[in-house]
C-alpha positions, -999 to 999 in steps of 0.1 A, spaced: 715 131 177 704 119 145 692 145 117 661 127 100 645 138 66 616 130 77 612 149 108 572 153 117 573 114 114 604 109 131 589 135 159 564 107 164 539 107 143 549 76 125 541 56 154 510 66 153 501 49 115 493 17 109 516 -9 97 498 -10 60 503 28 64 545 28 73 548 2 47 534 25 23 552 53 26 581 31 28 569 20 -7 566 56 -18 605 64 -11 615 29 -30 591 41 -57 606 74 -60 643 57 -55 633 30 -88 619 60 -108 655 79 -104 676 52 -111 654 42 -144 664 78 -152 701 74 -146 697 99 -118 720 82 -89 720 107 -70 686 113 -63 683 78 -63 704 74 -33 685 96 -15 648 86 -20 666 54 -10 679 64 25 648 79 32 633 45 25 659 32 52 650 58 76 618 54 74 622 10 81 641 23 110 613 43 124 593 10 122 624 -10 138 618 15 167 585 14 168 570 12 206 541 -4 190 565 -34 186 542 -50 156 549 -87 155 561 -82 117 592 -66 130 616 -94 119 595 -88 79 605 -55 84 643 -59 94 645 -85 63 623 -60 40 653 -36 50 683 -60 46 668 -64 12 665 -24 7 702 -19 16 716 -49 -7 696 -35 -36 706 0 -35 738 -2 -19 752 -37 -20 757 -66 -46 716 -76 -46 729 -108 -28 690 -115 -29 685 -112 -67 657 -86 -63 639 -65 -93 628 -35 -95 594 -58 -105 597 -71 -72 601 -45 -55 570 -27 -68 550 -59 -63 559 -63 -32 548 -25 -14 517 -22 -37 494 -39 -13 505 -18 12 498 8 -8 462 3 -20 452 -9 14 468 24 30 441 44 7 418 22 13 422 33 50 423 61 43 395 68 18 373 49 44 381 75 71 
């Protein structure tokens, strides 16, 4: 059995958040994972960035089956080459940050709204 970091999620509340919502906090670990490596901090680099991972793979297994699954599989392939492989994809940190911050803003949006 898999030990996840982020176990209440993992337990199944993640399912329950929208799909602005996962790729939000998705965004939050990448966040955090660019922050430590601007600071020369690898280590906890690394590790914001597996969280990011687990987290994509919580969406992968998502019973909720959202038709963007094959974004997020790519979003994740992308993830994994920046962090861990050769960045095959040529992505930025820019773009990395561009990318999840629509997710973001429309996640509080939700949730302000609420």
């Amino acid at each position: 059995m898999k030990t996840y970091q982020h176990k209440e999620l993992a337990a199944g509340r993640w399912h329950t958040l929208s799909l602005n919502e996962q790729l939000a906090h998705i965004g939050s670990e990448v966040e955090r994972a660019l922050n430590w490596k601007t600071k020369n901090n690898l280590d906890y680099s690394r590790r914001a960035a597996e969280r990011a991972l687990e987290l994509s793979d919580l969406s992968l297994a998502s019973p909720r089956k959202f038709p963007q699954l094959k974004e997020i599989a790519r979003l994740r392939e992308i993830l994994a080459d920046y962090f861990y492989g050769s960045n095959q994809h040529h992505s930025t940190e820019a773009s990395l940050r561009k990318y999840f911050a629509p997710f973001t803003y429309a996640a509080r949006r939700h949730v302000q709204a609420a």
